[in-house]
N, C-alpha and C positions, 0 to 999 in steps of 0.2 A: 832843310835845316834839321839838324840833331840834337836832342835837348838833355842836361843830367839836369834832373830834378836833385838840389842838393842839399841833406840836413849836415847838421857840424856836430853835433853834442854826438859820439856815438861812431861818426863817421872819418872825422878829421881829430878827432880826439879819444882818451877813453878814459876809464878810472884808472887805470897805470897812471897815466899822464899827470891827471889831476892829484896823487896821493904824492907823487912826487915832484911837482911842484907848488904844493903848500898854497901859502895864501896870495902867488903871486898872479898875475891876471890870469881872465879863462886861456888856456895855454893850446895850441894849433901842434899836432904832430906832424913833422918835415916829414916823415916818412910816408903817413897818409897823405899829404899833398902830392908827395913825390906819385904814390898811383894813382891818384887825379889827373896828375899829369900825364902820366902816359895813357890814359883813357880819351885826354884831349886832346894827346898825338896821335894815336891812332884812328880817332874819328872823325876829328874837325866839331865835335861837339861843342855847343853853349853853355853855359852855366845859368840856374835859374833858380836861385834863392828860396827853399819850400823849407825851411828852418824856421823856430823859433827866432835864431839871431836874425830874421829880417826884422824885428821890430828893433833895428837899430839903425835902421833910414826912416829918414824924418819923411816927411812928405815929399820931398822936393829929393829925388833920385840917390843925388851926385854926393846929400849933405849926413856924415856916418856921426855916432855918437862912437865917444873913445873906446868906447869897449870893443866895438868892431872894427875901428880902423887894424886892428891886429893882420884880424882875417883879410881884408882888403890888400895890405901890404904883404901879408905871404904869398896869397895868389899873383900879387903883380911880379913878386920874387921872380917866381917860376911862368913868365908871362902868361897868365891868366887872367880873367876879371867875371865879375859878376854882373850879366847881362839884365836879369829882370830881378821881380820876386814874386813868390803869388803874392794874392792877395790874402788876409786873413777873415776866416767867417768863425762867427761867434761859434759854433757847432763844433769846433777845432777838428771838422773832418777834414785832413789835408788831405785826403782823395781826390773830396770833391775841391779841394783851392785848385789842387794840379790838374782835374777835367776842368774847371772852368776858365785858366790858365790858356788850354791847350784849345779851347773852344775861340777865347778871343786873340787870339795868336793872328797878324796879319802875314804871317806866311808859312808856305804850308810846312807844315811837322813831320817827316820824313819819318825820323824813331825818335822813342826816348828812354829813358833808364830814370828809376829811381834809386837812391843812391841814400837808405833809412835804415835805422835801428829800431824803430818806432814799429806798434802793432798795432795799425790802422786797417779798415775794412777795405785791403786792397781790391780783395776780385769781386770788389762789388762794380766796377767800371772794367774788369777783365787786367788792371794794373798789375797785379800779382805775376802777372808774365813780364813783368817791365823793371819789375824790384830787383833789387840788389839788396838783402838785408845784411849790415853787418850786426857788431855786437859791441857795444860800450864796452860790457867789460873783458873780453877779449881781445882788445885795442881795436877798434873800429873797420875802417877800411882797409884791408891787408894784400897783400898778391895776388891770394887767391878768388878774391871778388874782382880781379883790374879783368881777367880775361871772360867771364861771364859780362862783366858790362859791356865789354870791346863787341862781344859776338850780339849783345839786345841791339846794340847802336847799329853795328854794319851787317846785320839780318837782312839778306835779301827775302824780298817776300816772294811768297809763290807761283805766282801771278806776272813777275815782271821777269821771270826766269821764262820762262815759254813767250812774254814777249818780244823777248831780247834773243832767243833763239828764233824766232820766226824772220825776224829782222835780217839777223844773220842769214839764214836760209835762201832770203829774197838778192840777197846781193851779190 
């Protein structure tokens, strides 16, 4: 399994966005979804809710308050959905939501990418090699982050290359 750890304020949106659409809801840029998109085409990645916008599921999964059904409905646009979320800890280290996240995961976690604007103590869990930092006010996720996450995600590790060559070898 392949995970995008995802924030929205920053990453699917930015101050562009929001100065130019005024007072009308928090506003999702189609362009930043669009490199989402292609990050989950070219990995088969999951999506996994480490945003503030998760406190806009109720307890119960499936049940969104209106401010989020935005987001829900752009990602189904572009067939997407939002598999998990962490969990929230008072400490608001979303390092540790996304190790602890990744800890009770029932199946195993292959890569993941984080996918933030936020300046959280990434390399305190060695995460820092996993981020993708965009910039709010640079408009968030752009192109040039889609091929940096493409390569965290489908990072053969070093170890399964001399496997996979041995294998080869034998046959």
């Amino acid at each position: 399994m392949k995970v995008i750890f995802l924030d929205v304020d920053g990453v699917l949106n930015s101050q562009d966005l929001f100065e130019r659409c005024g007072d009308e809801l928090v506003p999702i840029d189609e362009e930043n979804i669009r490199c989402l998109k292609e990050i989950v085409d070219a990995t088969g990645a999951e999506i996994v809710l480490s945003s503030s916008w998760r406190y806009g599921w109720t307890e119960h999964r499936d049940e969104v308050q209106d401010w989020c059904q935005l987001l829900v409905e752009t990602l189904e646009k572009y067939q997407m959905k939002i598999i998990d979320k962490t969990e929230y800890f008072s400490s608001g280290r979303r390092e540790d939501e996304i190790k602890d996240w990744l800890e009770k995961c029932p199946e195993k976690v292959e890569s993941f990418v984080i996918l933030d604007d936020g300046d959280y103590d990434w390399y305190r869990h060695g995460y820092d090699k996993h981020l993708v930092k965009t910039d709010f006010c640079t408009g968030g996720l752009r192109k040039e982050h889609v091929e940096r996450a493409i390569r965290i995600l489908n990072k053969k590790h070093f170890w399964r290359f001399f496997k996979n060559r041995k294998r080869g070898a034998e046959r």
